[in-house]
C-alpha angles and dihedrals in degrees: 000000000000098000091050086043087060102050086047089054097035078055099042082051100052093051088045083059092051094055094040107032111067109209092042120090149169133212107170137081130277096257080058082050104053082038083055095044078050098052095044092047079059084051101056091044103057114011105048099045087063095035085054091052087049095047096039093111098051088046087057097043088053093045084246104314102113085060081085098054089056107053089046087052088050087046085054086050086055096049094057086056094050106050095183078061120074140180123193110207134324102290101062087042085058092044083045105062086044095064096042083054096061103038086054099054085048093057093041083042096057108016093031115102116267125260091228 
């Protein structure tokens, strides 16, 4: 369930970004759009946890600012591999991942299992 719960985010997110953000866009169908949830949830997975490591000094050098750039950078990797998706430049990558962010907190926030 939480796995399913999480493609399903990662795609409501990305459509979110394609309203909000302008310079990302989408021109595929929903079945594109829950592949693509899937493939950035991979991505996550794998990927970022290693690119963090990597990065780590310069997150620390920047206080933590240059944790955004990362993850808009990442969001300009997903979008090579999807190539419905697509990103134009780093700044709506960073504005990007910040969206998806949030839209994903919201959905683990009312749909996640409780703590209790």
């Amino acid at each position: 369930m939480k796995v399913l719960l999480t493609i399903v985010g990662n795609a409501v997110a990305l459509y979110a970004t394609t309203r909000i953000v302008p310079g990302i866009s989408w021109s595929g169908s929903l079945l594109g759009l829950l592949l693509s949830g899937a493939i950035l949830g991979l991505l996550n997975l794998i990927v970022r946890p290693i690119a963090m490591l990597l990065a780590l000094p310069f997150i620390v050098l920047t206080l933590g600012l240059f944790y955004f750039v990362m993850n808009g950078l990442l969001l300009l990797v997903f979008s090579w591999f999807m190539p419905a998706y697509h990103v134009h430049g780093l700044l709506a990558g960073i504005l990007g991942s910040l969206v998806i962010m949030i839209v994903n907190w919201l959905i683990w926030a009312v749909l996640g299992p409780s703590k209790r």
